[in-house]
Steps between C-alpha positions, in 0.01 A plus 500: 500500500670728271264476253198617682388823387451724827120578604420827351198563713689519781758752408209700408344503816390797700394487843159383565224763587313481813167413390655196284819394654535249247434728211782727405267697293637847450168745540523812244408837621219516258304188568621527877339874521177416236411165567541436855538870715310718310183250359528319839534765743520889379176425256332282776535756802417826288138293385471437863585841612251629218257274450481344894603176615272215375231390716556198760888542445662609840842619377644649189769250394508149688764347594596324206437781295679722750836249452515449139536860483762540734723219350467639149633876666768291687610295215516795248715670775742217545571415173869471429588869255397577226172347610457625812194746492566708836527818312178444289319410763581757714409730238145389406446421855483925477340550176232260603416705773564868315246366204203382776530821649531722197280297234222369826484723825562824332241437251263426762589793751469762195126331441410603849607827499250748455265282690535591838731486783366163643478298207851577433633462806318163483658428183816574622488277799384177310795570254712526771424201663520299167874645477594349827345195364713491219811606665459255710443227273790624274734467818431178551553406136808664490614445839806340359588795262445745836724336746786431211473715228407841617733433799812458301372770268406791704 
């Protein structure tokens, strides 16, 4: 027994992540944010809000979709330090929402202007509704970061 060299795998180990429980797979902020939030989500739900939803689908992200996303924001958030991404997150949770408005809907008002009072207002209104959208999809996304983060943070 003595001469059994001990198992370094397991003193190694970091806790499993939700969507793999068997995987202790540390997720880096980078491929966490780029691959998975931002390709799968952010860029997904800004082609919806600009481009429209695609024919003959009834809801934005299904319910698969909808989870994946979720677990990636909850495992990046529960990661053991320095790995754990709350901070990040929380932070480009914002920007993501400053850049649509400033680089997208402002663009779009300014176009309008000039052109009457109804076809801005118009304007207005469907950018509106498309930020509710988003906030709400964001929200859910990031429900984890919400009820955690920003509450021990405020």
């Amino acid at each position: 027994l003595t001469d059994r060299q001990p198992n370094p795998t397991l003193q190694t180990r970091t806790p499993p992540t939700m969507a793999n429980p068997g995987n202790p797979r540390i997720i880096s902020l980078e491929e966490g944010w780029n691959e998975e939030i931002k390709k799968k989500a952010i860029d997904v739900l800004e082609d919806m809000l600009d481009n429209g939803i695609k024919e003959g689908k009834t809801n934005m992200f299904g319910a698969k979709e909808y989870v994946t996303i979720y677990t990636t924001c909850y495992d990046m958030c529960t990661q053991r330090s320095p790995y754990n991404w709350s901070r990040d997150l929380y932070q480009r949770h914002g920007e993501t929402i400053e850049n649509y408005l400033t680089q997208t809907v402002l663009p779009a008002l300014r176009e309008k202007t000039g052109q009457g009072g109804t076809i801005l207002l118009a304007e207005l209104q469907h950018r509106w509704s498309n930020h509710q959208i988003m906030n709400k999809w964001l929200k859910k996304f990031f429900t984890y970061l919400d009820r955690y983060y920003v509450k021990h943070h405020s």
